[in-house]
BAFIVO-761625 format. One record per residue: residue in one letter; x, y, z of N, C-alpha, C in turn. Coordinates in steps of 0.02 Angstrom, whole numbers, padded with zeros to 5 digits, always signed. Example, Ala and Ser with C-alpha at 12.3 -4.5 7.8 and 13.67 -1.06 7.14 Angstrom:
# BAFIVO-761625
a+00660-00284+00390+00615-00225+00390+00660-00165+00390s+00642-00112+00354+00684-00053+00357+00645+00002+00394
//
This chain:
# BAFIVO-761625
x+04775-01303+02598+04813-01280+02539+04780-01219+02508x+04836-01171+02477+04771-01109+02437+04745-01154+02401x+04695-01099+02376+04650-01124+02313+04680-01095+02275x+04691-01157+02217+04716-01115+02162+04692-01166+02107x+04672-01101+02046+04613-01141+01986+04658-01121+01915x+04669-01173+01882+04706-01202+01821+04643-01157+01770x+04665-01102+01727+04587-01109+01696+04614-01119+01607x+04676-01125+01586+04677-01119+01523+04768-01117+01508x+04796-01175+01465+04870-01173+01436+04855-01156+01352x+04903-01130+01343+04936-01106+01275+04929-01172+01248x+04905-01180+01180+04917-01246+01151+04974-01273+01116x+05043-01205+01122+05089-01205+01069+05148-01207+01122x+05139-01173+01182+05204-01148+01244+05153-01180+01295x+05204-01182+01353+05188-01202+01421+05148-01164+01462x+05142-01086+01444+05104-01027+01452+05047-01052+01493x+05017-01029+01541+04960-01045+01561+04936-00999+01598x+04855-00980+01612+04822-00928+01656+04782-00952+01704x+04789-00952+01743+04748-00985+01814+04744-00916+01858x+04704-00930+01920+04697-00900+01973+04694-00918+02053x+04738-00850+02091+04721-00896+02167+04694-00881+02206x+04668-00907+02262+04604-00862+02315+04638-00853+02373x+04643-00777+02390+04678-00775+02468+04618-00744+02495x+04615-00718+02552+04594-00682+02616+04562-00603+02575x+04595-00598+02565+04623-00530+02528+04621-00535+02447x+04610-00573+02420+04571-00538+02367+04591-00620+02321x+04569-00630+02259+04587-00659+02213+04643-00618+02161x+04670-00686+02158+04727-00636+02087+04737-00682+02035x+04734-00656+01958+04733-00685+01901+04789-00698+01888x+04825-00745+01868+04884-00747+01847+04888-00768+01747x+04979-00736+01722+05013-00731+01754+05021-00652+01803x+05049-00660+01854+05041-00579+01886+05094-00556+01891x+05111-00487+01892+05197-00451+01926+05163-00419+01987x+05227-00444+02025+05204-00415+02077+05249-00341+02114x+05236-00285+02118+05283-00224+02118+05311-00244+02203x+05370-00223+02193+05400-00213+02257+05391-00158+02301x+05346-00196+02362+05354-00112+02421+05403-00167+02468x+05452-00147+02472+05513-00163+02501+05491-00160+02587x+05491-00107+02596+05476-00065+02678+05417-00036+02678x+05373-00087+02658+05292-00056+02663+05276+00007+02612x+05309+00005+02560+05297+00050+02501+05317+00049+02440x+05260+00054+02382+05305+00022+02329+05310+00122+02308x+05372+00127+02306+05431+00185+02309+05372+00259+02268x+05352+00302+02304+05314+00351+02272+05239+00359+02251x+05223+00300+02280+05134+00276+02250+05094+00276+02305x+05049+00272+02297+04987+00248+02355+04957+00214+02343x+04929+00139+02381+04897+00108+02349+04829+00121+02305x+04798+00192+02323+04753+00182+02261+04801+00189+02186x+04848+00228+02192+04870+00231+02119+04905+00146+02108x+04926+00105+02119+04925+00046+02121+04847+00013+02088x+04805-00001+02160+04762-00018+02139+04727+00002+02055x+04720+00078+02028+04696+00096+01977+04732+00112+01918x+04794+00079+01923+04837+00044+01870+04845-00044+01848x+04804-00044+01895+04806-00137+01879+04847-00193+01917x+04861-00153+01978+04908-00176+02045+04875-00250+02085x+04867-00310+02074+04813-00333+02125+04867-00370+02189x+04931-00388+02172+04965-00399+02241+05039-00386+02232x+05065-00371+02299+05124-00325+02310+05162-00340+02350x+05233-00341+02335+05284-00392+02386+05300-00336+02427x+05315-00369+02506+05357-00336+02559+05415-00369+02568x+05455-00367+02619+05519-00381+02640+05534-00384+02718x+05533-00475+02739+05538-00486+02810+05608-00447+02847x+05665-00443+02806+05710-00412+02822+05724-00331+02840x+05682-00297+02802+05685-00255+02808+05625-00226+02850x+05561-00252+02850+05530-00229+02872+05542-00246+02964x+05561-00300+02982+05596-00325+03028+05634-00265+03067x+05700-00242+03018+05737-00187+03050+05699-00117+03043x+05661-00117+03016+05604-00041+03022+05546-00051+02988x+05487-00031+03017+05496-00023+03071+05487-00044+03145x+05511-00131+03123+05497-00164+03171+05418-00196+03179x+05432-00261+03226+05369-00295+03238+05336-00280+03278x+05361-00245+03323+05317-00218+03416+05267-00152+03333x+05272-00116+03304+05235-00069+03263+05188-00101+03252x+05216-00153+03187+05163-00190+03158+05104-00246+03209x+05131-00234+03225+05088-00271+03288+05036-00245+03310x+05057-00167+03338+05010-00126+03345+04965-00111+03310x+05003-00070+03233+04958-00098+03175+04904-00123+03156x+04921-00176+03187+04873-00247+03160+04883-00296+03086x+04947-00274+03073+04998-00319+03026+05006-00258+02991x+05039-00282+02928+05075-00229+02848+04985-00194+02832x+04945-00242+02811+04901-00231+02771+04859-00166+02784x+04838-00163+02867+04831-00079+02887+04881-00045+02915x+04949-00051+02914+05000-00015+02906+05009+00024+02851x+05000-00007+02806+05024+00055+02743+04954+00030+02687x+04898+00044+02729+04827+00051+02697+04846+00011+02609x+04845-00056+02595+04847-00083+02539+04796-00144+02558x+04725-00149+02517+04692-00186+02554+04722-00259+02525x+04725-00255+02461+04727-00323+02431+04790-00368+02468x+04811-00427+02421+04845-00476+02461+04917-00451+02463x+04977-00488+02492+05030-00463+02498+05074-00511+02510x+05117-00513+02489+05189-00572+02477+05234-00570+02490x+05272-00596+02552+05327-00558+02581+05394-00635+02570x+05429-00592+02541+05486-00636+02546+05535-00633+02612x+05584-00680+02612+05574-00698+02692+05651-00665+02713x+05691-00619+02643+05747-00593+02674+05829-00644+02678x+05792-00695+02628+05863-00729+02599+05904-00697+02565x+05874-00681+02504+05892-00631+02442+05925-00557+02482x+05928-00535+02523+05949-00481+02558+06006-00505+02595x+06017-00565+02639+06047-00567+02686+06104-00610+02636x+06084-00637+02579+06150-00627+02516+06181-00592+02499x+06158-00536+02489+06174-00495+02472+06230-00427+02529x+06233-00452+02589+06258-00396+02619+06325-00438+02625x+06352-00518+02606+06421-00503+02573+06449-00502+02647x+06517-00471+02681+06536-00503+02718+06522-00490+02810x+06436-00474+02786+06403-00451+02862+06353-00489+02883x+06362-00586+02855+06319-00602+02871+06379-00695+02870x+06337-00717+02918+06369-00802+02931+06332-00835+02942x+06340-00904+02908+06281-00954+02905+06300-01007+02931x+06256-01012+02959+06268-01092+03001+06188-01154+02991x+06198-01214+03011+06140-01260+03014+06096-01236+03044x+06101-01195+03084+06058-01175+03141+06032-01121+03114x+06044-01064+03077+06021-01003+03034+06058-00945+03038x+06056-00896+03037+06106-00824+02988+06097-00765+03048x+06160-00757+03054+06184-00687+03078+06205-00651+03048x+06184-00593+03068+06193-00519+03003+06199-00472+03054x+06240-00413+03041+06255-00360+03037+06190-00305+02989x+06145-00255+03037+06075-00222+03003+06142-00179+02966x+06109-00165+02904+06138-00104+02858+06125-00044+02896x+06060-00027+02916+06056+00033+02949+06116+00045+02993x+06129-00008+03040+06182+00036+03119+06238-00026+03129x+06231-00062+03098+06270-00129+03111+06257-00168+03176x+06203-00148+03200+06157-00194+03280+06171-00279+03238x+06201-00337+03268+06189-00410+03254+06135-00415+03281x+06086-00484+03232+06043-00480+03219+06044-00581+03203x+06006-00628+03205+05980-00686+03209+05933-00703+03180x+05926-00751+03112+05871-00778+03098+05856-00857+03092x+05834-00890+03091+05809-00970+03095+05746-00967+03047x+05730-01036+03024+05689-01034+02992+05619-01013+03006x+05629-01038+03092+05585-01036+03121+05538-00992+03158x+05601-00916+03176+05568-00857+03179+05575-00807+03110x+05598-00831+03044+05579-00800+03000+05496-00813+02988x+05465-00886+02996+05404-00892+02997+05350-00846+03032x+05377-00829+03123+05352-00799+03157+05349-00731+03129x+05401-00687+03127+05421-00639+03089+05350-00617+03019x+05352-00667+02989+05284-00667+02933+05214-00679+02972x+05197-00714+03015+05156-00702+03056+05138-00621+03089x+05198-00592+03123+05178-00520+03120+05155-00485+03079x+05205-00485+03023+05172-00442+02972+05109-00453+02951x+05082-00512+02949+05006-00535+02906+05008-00543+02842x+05068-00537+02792+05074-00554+02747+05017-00612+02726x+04994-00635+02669+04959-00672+02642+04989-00738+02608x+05036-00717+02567+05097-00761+02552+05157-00770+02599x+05197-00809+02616+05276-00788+02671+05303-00863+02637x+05357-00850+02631+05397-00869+02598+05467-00923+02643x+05497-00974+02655+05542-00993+02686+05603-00954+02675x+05633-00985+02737+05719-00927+02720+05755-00995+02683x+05803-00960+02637+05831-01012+02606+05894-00960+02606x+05961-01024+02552+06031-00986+02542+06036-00991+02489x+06025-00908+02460+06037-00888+02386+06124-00884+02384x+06134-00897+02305+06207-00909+02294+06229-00872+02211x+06269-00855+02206+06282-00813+02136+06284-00861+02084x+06277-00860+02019+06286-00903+01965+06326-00875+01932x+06404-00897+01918+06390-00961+01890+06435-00986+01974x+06413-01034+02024+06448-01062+02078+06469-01124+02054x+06525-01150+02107+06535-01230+02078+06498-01277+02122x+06466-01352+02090+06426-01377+02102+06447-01388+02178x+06523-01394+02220+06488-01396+02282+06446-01359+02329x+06492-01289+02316+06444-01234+02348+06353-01225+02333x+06349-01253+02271+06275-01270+02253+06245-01314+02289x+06296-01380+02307+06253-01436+02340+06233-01416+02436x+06281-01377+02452+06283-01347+02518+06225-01305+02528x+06223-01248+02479+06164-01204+02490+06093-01242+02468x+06095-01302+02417+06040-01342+02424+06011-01384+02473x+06064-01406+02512+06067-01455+02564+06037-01429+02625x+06053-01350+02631+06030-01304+02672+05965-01287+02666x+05956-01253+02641+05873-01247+02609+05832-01288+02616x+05852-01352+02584+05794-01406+02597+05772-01420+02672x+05846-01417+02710+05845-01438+02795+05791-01379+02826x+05811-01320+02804+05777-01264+02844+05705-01257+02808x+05678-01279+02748+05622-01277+02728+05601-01338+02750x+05598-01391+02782+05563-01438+02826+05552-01398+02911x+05601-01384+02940+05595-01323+02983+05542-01290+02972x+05538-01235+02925+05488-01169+02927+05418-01223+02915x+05407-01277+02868+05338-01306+02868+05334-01342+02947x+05374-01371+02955+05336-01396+03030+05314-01335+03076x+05358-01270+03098+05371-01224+03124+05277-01186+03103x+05264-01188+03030+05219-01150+03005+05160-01205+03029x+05155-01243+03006+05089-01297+03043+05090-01297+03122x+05124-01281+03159+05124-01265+03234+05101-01211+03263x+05104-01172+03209+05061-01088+03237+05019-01051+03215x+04986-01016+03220+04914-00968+03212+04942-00941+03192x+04882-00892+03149+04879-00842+03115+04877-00787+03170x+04906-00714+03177+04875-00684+03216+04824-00634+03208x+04843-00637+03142+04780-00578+03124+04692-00623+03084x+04658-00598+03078+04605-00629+03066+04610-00651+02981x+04662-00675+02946+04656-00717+02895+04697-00755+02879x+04694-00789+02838+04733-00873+02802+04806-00836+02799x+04841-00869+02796+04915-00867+02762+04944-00917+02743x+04996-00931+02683+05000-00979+02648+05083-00980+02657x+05117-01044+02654+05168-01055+02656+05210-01083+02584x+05262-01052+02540+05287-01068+02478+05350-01111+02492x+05385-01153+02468+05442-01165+02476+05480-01139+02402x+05546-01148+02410+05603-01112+02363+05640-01161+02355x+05646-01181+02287+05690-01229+02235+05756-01174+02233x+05824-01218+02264+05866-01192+02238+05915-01236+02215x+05981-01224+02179+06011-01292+02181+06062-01244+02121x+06064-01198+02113+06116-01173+02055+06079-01177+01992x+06146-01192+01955+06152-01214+01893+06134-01294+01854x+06134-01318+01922+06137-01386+01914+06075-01427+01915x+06062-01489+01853+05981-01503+01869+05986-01570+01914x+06032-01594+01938+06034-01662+01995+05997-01610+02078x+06052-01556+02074+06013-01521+02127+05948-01501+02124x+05921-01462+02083+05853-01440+02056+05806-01496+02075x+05821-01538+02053+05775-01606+02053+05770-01628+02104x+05799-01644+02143+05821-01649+02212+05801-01608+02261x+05800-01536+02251+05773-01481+02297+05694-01482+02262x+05666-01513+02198+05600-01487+02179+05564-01560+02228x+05592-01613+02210+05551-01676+02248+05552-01683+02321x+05606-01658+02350+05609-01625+02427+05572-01604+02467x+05558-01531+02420+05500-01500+02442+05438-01507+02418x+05406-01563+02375+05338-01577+02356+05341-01629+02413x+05375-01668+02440+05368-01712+02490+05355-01694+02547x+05379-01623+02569+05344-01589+02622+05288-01568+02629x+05266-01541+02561+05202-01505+02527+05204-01420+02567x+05172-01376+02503+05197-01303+02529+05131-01287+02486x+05113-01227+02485+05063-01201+02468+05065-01193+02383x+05138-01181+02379+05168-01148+02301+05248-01155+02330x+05256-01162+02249+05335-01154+02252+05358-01097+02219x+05423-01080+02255+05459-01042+02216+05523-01069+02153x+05553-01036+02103+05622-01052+02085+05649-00987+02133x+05713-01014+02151+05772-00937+02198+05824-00952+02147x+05863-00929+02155+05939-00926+02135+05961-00914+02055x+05902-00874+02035+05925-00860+01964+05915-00784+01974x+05924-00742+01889+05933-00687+01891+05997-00660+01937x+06046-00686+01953+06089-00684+02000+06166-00685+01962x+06159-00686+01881+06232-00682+01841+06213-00748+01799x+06182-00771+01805+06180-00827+01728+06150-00774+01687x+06161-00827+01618+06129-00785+01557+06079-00804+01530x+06030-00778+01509+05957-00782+01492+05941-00836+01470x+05978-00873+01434+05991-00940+01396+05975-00999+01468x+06036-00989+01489+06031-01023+01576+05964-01010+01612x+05949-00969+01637+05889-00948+01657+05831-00984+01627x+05830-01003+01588+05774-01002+01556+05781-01080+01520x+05848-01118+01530+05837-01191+01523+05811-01222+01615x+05842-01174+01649+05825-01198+01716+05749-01201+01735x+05731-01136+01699+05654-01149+01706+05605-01181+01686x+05618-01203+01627+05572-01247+01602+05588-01318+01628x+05660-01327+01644+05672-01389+01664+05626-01399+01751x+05618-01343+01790+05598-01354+01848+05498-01346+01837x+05482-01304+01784+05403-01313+01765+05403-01369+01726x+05429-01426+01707+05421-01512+01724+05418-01542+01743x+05443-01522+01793+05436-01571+01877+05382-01539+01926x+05361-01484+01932+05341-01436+01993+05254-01458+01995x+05224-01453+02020+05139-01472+02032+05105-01430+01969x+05064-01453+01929+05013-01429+01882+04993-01403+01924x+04951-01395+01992+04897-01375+02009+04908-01331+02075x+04971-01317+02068+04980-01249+02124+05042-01207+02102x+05013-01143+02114+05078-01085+02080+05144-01106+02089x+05171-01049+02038+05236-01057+02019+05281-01011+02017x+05331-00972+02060+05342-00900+02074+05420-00911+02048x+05422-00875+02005+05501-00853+01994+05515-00807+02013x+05579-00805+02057+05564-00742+02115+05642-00695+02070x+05623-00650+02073+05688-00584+02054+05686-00573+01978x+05650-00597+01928+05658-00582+01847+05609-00541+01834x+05631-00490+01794+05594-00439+01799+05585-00397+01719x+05641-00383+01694+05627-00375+01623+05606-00395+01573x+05545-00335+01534+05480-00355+01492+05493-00431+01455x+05542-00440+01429+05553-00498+01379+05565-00558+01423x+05625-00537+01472+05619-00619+01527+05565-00630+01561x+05513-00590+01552+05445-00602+01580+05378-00639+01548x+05401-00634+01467+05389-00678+01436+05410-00736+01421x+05472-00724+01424+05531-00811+01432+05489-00840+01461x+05496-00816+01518+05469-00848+01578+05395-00875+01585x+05362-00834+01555+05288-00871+01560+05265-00919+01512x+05293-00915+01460+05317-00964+01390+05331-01018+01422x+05348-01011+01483+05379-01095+01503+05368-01115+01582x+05300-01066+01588+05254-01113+01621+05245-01056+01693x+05285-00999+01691+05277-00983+01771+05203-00948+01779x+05185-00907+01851+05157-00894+01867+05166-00833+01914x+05217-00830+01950+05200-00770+01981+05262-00727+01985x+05284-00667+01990+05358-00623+01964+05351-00554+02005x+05411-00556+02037+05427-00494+02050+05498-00450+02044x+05481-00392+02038+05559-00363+02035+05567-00297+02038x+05637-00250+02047+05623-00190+02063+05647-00164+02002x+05628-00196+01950+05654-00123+01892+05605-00106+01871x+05554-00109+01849+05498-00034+01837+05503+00026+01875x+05502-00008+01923+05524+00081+02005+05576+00091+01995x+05636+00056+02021+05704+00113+02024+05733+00124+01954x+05710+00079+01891+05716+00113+01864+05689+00169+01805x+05620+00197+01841+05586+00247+01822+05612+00327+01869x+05622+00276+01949+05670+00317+01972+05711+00372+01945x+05759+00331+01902+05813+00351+01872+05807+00380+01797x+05742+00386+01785+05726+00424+01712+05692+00366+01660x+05706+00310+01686+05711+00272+01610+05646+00246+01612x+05603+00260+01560+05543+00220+01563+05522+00184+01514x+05459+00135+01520+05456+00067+01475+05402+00085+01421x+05434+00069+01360+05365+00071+01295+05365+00011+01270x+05327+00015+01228+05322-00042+01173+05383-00044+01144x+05409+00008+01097+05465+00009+01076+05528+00003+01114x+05529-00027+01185+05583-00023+01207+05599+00030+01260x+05659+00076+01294+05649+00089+01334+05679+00158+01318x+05674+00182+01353+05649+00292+01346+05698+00315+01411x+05746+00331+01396+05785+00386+01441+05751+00470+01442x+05706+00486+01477+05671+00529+01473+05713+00590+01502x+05756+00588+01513+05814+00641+01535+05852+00673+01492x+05857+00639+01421+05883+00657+01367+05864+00707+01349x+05918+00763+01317+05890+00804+01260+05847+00814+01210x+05852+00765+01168+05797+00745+01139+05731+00757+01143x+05711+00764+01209+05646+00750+01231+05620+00829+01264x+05676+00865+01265+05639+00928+01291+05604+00946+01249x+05581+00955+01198+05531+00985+01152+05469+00946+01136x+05475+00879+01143+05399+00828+01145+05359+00863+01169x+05300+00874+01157+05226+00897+01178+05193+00830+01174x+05224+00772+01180+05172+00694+01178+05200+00675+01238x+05157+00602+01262+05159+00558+01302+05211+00525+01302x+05208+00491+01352+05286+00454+01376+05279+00391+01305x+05212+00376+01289+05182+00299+01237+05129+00321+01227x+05113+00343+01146+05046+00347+01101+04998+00300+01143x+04942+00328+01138+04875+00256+01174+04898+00254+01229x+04943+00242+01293+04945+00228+01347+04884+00273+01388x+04853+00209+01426+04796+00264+01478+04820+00247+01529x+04891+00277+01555+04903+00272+01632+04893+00352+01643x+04891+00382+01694+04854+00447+01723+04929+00463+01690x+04995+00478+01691+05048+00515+01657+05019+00512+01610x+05019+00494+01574+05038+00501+01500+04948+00539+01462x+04904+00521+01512+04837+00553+01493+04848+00624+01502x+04895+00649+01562+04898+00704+01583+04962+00739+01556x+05020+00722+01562+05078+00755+01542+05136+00751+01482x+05176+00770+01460+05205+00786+01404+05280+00751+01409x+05308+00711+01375+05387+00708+01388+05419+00754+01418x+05417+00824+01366+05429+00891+01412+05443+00903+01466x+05380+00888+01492+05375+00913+01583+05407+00867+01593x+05387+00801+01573+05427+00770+01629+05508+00758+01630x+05506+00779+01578+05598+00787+01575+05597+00849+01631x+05554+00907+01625+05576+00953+01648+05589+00936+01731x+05526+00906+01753+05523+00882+01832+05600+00850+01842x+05630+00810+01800+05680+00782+01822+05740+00828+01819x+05733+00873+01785+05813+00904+01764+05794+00944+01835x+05758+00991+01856+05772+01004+01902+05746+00996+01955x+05734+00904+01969+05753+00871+02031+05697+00889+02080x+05624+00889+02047+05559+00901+02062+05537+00809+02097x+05520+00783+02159+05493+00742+02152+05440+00707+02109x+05400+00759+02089+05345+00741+02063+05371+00679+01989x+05431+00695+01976+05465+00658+01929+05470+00584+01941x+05482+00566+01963+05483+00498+02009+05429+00477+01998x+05371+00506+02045+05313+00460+02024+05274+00471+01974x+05296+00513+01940+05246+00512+01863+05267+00454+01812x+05339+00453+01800+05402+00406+01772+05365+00333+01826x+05353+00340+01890+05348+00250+01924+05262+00235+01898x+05212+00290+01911+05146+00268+01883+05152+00218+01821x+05189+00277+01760+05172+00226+01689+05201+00183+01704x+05279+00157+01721+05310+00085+01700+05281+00036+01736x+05232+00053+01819+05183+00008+01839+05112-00023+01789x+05108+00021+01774+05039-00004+01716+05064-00014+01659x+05119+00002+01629+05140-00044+01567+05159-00129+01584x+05188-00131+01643+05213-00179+01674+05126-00207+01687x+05079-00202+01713+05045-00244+01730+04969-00233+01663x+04998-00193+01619+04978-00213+01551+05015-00262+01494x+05046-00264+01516+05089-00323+01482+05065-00371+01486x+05070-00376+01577+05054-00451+01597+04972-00480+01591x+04924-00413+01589+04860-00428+01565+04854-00443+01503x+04899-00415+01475+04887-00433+01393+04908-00499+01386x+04961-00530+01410+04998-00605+01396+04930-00657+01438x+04901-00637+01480+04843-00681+01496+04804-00685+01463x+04775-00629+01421+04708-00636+01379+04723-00667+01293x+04817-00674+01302+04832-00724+01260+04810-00773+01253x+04858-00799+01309+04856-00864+01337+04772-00896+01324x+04720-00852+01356+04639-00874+01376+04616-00860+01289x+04647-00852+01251+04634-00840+01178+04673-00898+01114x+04737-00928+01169+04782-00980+01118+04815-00965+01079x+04846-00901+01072+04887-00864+01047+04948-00832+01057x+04972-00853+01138+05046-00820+01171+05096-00811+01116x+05093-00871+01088+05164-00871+01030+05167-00803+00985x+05105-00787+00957+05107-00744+00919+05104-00665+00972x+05072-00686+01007+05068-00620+01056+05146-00608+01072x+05192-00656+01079+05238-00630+01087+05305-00623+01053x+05316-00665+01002+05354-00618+00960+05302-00565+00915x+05238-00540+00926+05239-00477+00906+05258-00397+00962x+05252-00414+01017+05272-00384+01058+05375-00395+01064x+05406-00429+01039+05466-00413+01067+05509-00398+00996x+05464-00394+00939+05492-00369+00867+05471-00301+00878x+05411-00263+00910+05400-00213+00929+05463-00187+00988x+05475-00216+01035+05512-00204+01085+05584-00169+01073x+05603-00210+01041+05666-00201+00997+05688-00135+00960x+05628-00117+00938+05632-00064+00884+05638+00002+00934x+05677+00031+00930+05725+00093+00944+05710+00173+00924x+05630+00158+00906+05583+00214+00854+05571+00267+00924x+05591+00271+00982+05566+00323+01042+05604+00396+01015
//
């Protein structure tokens, strides 16, 4: 099983800060973890990662799968000296994707045929070579394939894609206890709670898979069209049932405040792609909320993207410029805009730990989301 060490709960919220030991490094939780989708989190290098406060970083079996392929990574010698990121790495297993492509993919007991986005080549997965599949890469974390479903669904289609999941997550653990590592370290196997809206399913998919036993669990199937309210009774209802003593990954929630929801009620580990695409797209994260840096407004600032911020932007450059980089369509815009919302994003989440290890989340966080709110950019 990982190691993973309980070191301190909120005395007021479910909040808690622990840590886990991989191969590849230890990580404090709670953690965000940035998305490198295809072996890159979009414009960075891992030192600028690393020296923003980066300690682990999700990939993507699906994609990395269709490029650039496993015969590479192989060669390679997995993701980790593929795209030079030493620390650990978390690859989800390409459920959440193969949902998403809608009417280029068919599911059966047996596992999912898809149509690649790139060329439309069909394409085959099972639980069992999604496992293998994570074996190539070397991922540190790998994740089971499960069947994500939109919310709000009706409870049968919930009980189907639960029914599924559970079957194919007994699959990937037997499948995963049958085979080696190929590269020279540990890898850990998570299972994924899904079940909708519904807590007969939840309960049902959470005792399921503790009966198999998995390294860590995930929640799947939220962030998907329920409303924050929903989200966030589901979660606390599933951090009641789930193991005290091994992580807790809510996979796809990503915005500053549902990131506190969320750890308020017990999670542990988060990933998502809005800090990148949407710094991408101009918009970046403050205290006060969030900064369309493309605006008018902002051509004349001679300040930082956020007073006090010590991410290398904002030590170095001006709203100004960086409006200017974007208006006319300078890369350098992109990653100046993805640097800060990475280190606000994993200053956040340092700050909500040294809450937590202090007994204070509650206040730590409605003072941060009465700040949030305020519209003062």
């Amino acid at each position: 099983m990982m190691e993973f060490h309980l070191e301190a709960r909120d005395p007021k919220t479910r909040a808690r800060a622990a840590r886990f030991i991989t191969d590849h490094g230890e990580v404090s939780t709670p953690v965000f973890m940035p998305v490198g989708t295809i072996g890159t989190v979009k414009t960075l290098t891992p030192q600028d990662l690393s020296d923003h406060g980066t300690q682990i970083i999700l990939g993507n079996t699906y994609h990395l799968y269709l490029k650039p392929g496993m015969n590479i990574l192989r060669k390679a010698g997995g993701l980790h000296k593929f795209n030079a990121w030493p620390g650990p790495i978390l690859t989800d297993s390409g459920g959440f994707q193969i949902y998403s492509l809608d009417d280029l993919k068919k599911i059966t007991e047996e596992g999912v045929s898809f149509r690649s986005h790139w060329d439309g080549s069909l394409h085959f997965f099972t639980p069992e070579s999604v496992v293998d599949l994570q074996r190539h890469i070397g991922s540190d974390i790998m994740m089971v394939l499960d069947q994500c479903i939109a919310n709000p669904s009706d409870l049968e289609t919930a009980r189907r894609a639960h029914h599924l999941t559970v079957s194919w997550a007994k699959r990937s653990r037997q499948h995963f206890m049958n085979t080696e590592e190929i590269y020279n370290h540990r890898q850990y196997l998570f299972g994924i709670v899904q079940g909708g809206i519904y807590r007969d399913l939840r309960r049902e998919s959470m005792e399921t898979l503790m009966e198999i036993g998995f390294d860590g669990y995930a929640i799947g199937g939220l962030a998907v069209g329920e409303s924050a309210e929903m989200r966030n009774e589901v979660t606390e209802f599933c951090t009641d049932i789930l193991p005290e003593e091994q992580a807790r990954y809510l996979m796809g929630v990503g915005n500053p405040v549902d990131l506190l929801d969320s750890i308020e009620r017990g999670m542990d580990m988060f990933d998502c792609v809005i800090p990148t695409r949407n710094a991408r797209n101009g918009t970046v994260f403050t205290q006060n909320g969030k900064l369309v840096i493309r605006n008018a407004r902002y051509k004349e600032h001679m300040i930082p993207l956020e007073k006090d911020c010590m991410c290398y932007t904002c030590r170095n450059f001006s709203r100004a410029y960086i409006r200017h980089m974007f208006n006319v369509n300078e890369v350098l815009a992109l990653r100046l805009a993805t640097i800060h919302n990475i280190y606000f994003y994993m200053k956040l989440i340092r700050d909500a730990r040294e809450a937590i290890l202090n007994g204070n989340f509650s206040a730590f966080k409605a003072d941060f989301c009465d700040k949030y709110s305020n519209t003062g950019n």
